[in-house]
C-alpha angles and dihedrals in degrees: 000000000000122000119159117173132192105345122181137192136181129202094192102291094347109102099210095175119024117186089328107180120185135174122197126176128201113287095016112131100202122195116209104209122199150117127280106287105011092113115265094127079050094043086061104030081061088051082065102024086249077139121022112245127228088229140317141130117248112192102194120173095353089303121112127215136179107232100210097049108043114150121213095269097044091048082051092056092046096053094041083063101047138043123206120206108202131227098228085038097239095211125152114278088201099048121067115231100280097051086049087062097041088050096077102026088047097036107033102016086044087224120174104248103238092045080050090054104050090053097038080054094049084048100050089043087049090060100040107254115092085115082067094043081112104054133080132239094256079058101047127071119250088262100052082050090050083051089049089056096054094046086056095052086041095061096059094058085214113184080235140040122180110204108198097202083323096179092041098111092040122107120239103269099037094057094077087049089052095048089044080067109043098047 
């Protein structure tokens, strides 16, 4: 489903990923352990070009691709096939929950909008949170905004979604029924 072999990033002189292989099949949860700093947010921002890679190979869905050398169309096809759900949420101030969620399934999906509501409604139920569909993220705790942010990942049924601390701003009981969800 996910290989990734010998990826590599540089910060200047500061060598961040240094020959990093990984291999993920369908239905694996994997879990990337480390210190503060040691790579792991770069390690996944590369998987989607979030962050362009040294160097390195991604075979996603039977498909390979050089990571240091993707060209528009290929870096389209990865992130149409994945869904990344931020540390620090990165929603739209300006848009209320539900419009976080439309505005990738109606602009870059091309979904028809009614066909985009329905699903951006069933995502933000699944994670507990259609009776906010109406606020917006200043109005909303860090942990609502977290759950945005999956259900945001969640609407695009992507084959891969790459989770960076993804129950860090939640609070203690809420974090089994988040995961529930994602996996």
């Amino acid at each position: 489903m996910l290989e990734v072999k010998h990826i590599s990033k540089r910060f200047g002189e500061h060598q961040v990923l240094a020959d990093v292989s990984l291999e993920v099949n369908q239905g694996d949860v994997v879990v990337i352990l480390g210190p503060s700093g040691s790579g792991k947010t770069t390690f996944l921002r590369c998987l989607n070009h979030l962050e362009k890679a040294d160097g390195g190979q991604l075979t996603l869905s039977d498909k390979d691709y050089d990571l240091a050398k993707l060209s528009k169309k290929e870096i389209l096809e990865i992130r149409r096939k994945t869904a990344f759900v931020f540390q620090h949420y990165n929603l739209f101030a300006n848009k209320t929950a539900l419009e976080n969620i439309l505005e990738g399934l109606v602009i870059a999906r091309k979904i028809p909008r009614e066909e985009a509501l329905k699903i951006a409604e069933e995502s933000l139920k699944r994670v507990g949170l259609l009776a906010y569909k109406d606020y917006y993220p200043s109005q909303l705790s860090g942990g609502q905004q977290q759950r945005i942010g999956i259900a945001r990942a969640i609407a695009v049924k992507p084959d891969v979604i790459l989770l960076d601390e993804p129950t860090s701003a939640l609070d203690p009981e809420l974090v089994g029924e988040v995961l529930s969800v994602m996996k």
